[in-house]
N, C-alpha and C positions, 0 to 999 in steps of 0.2 A: 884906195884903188880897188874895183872890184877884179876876184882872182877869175872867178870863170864865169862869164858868159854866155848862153846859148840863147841864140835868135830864133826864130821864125819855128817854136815848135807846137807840138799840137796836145793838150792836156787831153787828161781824164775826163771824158763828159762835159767837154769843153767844146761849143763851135767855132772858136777861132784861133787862131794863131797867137799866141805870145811869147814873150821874149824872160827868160829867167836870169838873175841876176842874183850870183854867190860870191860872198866876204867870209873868209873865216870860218870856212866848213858847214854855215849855214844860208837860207835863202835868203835876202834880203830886198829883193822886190820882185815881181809878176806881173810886168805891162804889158798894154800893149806894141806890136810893132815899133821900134822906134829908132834915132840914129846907132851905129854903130859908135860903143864909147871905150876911153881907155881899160883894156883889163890882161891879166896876166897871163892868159890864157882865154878859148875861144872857140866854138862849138857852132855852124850854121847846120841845125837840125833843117830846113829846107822841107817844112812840115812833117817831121815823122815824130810819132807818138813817145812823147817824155812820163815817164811813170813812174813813182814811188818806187826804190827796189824790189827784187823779191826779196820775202821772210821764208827761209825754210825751219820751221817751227821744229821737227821732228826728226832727227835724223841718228846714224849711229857711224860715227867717224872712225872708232875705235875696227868696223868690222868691215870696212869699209875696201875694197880690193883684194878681201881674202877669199880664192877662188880654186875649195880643196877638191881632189879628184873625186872624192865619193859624192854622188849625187845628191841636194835635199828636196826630198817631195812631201814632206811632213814640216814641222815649224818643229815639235822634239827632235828631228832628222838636222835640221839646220843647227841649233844648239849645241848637238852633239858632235857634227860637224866643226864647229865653232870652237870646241871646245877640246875638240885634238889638236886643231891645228896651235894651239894656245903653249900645248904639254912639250911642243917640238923646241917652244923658243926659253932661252936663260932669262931670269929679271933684266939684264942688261938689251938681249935683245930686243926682248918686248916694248921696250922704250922709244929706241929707232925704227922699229918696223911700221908701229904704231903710226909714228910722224911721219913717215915717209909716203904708208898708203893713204893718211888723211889729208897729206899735205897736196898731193895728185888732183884728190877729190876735188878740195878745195879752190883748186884752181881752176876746175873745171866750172864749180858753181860760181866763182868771182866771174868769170868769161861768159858764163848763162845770166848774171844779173841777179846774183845774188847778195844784199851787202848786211846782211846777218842771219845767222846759221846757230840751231840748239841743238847740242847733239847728246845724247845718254852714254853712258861711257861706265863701261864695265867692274864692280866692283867685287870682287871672291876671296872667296878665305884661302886663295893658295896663293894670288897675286898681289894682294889687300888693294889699293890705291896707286901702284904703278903708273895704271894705263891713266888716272887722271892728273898726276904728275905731267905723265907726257905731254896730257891736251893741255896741260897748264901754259907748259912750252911754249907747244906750239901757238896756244892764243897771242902768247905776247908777240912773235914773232910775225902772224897774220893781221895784227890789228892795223895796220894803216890800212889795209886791203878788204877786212871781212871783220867781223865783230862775232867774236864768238862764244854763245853761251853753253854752260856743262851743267848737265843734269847728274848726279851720282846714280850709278842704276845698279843698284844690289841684287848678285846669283848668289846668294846662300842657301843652303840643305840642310834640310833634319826639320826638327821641331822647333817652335818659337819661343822654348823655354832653352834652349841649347844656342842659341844666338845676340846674347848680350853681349858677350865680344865684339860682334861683328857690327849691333847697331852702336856703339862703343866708337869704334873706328870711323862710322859715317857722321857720328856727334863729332868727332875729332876734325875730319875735313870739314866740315861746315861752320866750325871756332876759326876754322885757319882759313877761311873764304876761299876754297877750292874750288869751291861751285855754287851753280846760282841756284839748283832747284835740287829736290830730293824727287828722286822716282822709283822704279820697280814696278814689279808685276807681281799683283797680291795674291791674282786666282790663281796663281801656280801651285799654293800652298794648300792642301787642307787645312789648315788654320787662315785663311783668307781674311776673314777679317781683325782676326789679331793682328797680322802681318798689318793689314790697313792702318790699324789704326797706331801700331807704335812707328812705321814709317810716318804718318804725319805728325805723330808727337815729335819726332825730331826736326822736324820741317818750321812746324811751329817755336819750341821752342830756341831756334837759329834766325828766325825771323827769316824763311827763306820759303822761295815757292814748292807748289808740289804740284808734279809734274810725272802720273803714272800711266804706267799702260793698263787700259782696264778692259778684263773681260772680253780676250782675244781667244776666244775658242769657238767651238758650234754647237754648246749647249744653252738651253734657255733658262739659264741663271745670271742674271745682273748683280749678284750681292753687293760684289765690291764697288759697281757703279752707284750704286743707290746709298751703300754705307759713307764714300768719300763723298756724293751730297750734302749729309746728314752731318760729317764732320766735319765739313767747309761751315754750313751755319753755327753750327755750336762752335765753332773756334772764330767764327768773325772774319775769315779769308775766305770771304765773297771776294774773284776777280782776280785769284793768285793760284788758283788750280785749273791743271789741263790734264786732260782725260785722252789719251792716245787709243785710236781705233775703236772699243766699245762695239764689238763686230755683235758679243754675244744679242744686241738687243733688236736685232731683227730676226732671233729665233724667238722672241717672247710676242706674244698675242700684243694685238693693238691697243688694249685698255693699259697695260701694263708698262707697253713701250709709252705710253701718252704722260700717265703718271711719273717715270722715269726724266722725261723732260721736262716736265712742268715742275721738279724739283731740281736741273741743271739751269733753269731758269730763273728762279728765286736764288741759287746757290751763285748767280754769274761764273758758273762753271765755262771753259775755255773744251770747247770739243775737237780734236784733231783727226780731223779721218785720212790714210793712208791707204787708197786705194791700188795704188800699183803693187805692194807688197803684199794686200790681202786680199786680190784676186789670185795671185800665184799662189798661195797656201793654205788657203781657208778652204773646208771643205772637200777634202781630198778623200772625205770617209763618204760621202752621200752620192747618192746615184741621183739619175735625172727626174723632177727638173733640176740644178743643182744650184745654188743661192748663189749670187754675185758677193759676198763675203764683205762687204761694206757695212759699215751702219746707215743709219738713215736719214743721209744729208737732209735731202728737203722738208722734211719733219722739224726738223732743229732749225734750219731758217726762219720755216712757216711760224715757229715760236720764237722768235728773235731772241735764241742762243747764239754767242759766239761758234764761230765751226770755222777752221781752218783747213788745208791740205798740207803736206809735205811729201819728201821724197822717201823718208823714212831707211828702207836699206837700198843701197848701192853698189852693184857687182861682188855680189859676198854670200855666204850659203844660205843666206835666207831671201834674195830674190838675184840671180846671175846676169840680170840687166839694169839698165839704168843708167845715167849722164846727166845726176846733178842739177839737173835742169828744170828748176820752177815753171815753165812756160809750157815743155812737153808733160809734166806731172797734170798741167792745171787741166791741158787737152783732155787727157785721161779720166781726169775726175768728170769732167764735163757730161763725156763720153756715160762713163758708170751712173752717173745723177740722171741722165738723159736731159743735160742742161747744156745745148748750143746753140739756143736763137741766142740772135744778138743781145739783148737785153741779160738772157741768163749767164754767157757770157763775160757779162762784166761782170753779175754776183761771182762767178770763179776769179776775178782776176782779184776780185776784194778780199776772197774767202784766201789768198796767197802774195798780200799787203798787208792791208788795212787792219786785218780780222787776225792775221799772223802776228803782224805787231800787238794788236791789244793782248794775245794770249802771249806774249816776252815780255810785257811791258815796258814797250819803246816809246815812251810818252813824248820823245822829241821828232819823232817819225811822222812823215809826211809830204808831201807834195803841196807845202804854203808855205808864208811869210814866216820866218822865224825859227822854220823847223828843220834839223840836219839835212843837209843835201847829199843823201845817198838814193841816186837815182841811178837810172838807166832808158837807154834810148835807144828803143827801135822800130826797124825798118816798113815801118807802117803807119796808117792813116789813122787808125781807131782799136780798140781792142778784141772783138771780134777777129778783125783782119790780121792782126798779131798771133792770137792762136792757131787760127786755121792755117795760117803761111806759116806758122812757127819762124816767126820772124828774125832777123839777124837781130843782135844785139851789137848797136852800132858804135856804141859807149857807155861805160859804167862809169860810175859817179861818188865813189864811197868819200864822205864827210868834203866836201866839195870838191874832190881831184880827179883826173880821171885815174881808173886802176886798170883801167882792160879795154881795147878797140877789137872791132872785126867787121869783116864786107865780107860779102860774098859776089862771085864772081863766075858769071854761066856764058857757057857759049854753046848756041843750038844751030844747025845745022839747015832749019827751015825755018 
């Protein structure tokens, strides 16, 4: 018997109406229109837009509804920020607090349509691995609902010769499969590229992805972007690296940013841009004109590099808005790209699927025959019309079930 059912809906780049058909948490046909047949369940989409989940590629769970009184207008301001609010709680509390403001999040992006979620998750020499304990937790307990992947994201201080302990500890989570990817943020360091390069020795030698933040300042130095190129080839993890933000490379000259891509290209490097967090921060030292603090999405298109969006932070001291929401993210990026005819349009609703998936490696993801049915359906004809209305989200669909509904419901007065 098939379990779920949806009639009469309208694909991706699709002119007609079809009918989807799920066994077993995945899809098992795409016809056309046809009779109603036995199933367990049963969906008359009534033409609105059926679409591969969203992927939020890039996110930080861990920091996720911490909303300290002191203002951050800097990205070190946020950190610091972050980093008080850390010193208030016991190991024991940091556990619960942890799960409680990710688990909020979380709900909010399962009810936006979201049915997998990567988040970085804090790793320090005062807490060690706590906070991904927690998310450990918490995964197993959201997995019917949300699929959730943990990057280890290492804040450790001093020098790179004073931290064998610490990369010690991140060898130790990733023996014991805590997490799926190794990250950090290399340029923090004067030793940047050492830091580079023994964070992906350990990445490599775990067989596990890397997944850094690179090069999020307003200087016109890409080192670490060009160095984790250069060590994605030489170690043969072409397709297993993502590059968070990469803001610096719209301060470097055009021959230089061109070269920079044209080696994320060879390297099948995984680009993530987060535009809503790095217009709030970037940039807060230059006067006018002042740079939209993005990298250079359409550059990386025009070179058929992977480039995805996410929501990145969420209500926390490094951006005080945000609601989880793949669909108002994707607007935004649109918006920052200067990419909202229709056509450009669907490249954003790809660049927050398809393009998201390939940088997680969700090889079973998709909207066809065969492939998990983690969808979501809404309140629209096409996908253009989805962003601009920011459409309801009328059903989510994680591994064939549904997990989330919602309508909305207006009443105008003329």
């Amino acid at each position: 018997m098939i379990d779920l059912a949806i009639y009469q809906a309208q694909l991706p780049n699709n002119s007609g109406l079809l009918d989807v058909l799920i066994t077993e948490g995945k899809i098992v046909e795409i016809r056309r229109p046809g009779p109603i047949i036995e199933s367990k369940d049963s969906i008359d989409a009534n033409g609105s837009l059926l679409s591969p989940g969203f992927i939020d590629s890039h996110t930080h769970l861990d920091t996720t509804g911490v909303m300290p009184a002191g203002e951050s207008t800097t990205l070190a301001q946020a950190i610091q920020n972050y980093s008080e609010y850390l010193r208030n709680l016991t190991p024991e509390e940091l556990a619960a607090d942890i799960k409680k403001r990710a688990r909020r999040s979380l709900r909010k992006a399962v009810v936006a349509g979201t049915t997998s979620i990567r988040t970085h998750v804090s790793v320090d020499a005062v807490n060690g691995w706590r906070s991904v304990e927690a998310m450990n937790e918490l995964r197993d307990e959201m997995q019917p609902y949300i699929e959730i992947q943990i990057t280890a994201f290492p804040v450790f201080h001093g020098r790179l010769d004073e931290q064998q302990e610490h990369f010690d500890m991140l060898d130790r989570m990733a023996r014991n499969r805590l997490i799926n990817a190794i990250g950090g943020a290399p340029h923090f360091y004067d030793e940047r590229i050492g830091f580079t390069r023994e964070l992906f020795r350990i990445a490599v030698k775990n067989d596990l992805d890397v997944d850094f933040h690179i090069d999020e300042h307003d200087n016109p130095n890409i080192d670490t972007f060009l160095e984790t190129a250069r060590l994605t080839l030489e170690n043969k993890y072409e397709g297993r690296v993502s590059c968070g933000h990469v803001t610096a490379l719209c301060r470097v000259d055009d021959g230089l940013a061109a070269e920079a891509i044209a080696m994320a290209k060879e390297a099948r490097l995984h680009i993530i841009t987060l535009p809503s967090c790095n217009l709030y921060l970037m940039a807060r030292a230059d006067r006018q004109p002042i740079p939209r603090g993005v990298t250079r999405i359409k550059e990386f298109l025009e070179a058929g590099v992977n480039i995805a969006y996410a929501s990145d932070n969420v209500r926390d001291p490094f951006r005080p808005i945000g609601n989880a929401d793949m669909l108002e993210e994707g607007l935004l990026t649109g918006q920052v790209a200067q990419m909202l005819s229709d056509s450009e349009l669907q490249v954003i609703h790809r660049m927050g699927t398809i393009h998201a998936a390939r940088a997680m490696r969700l090889d079973d993801y998709g909207l066809a025959v065969g492939k998990r049915a983690d969808l979501v359906l809404l309140d629209a004809s096409d996908i253009a019309s989805a962003f601009r209305d920011q459409a309801t989200r009328l059903a989510v669909i994680k591994n064939g079930r549904i997990v989330a509904t919602s309508k909305r419901i207006t009443s105008v007065a003329f």
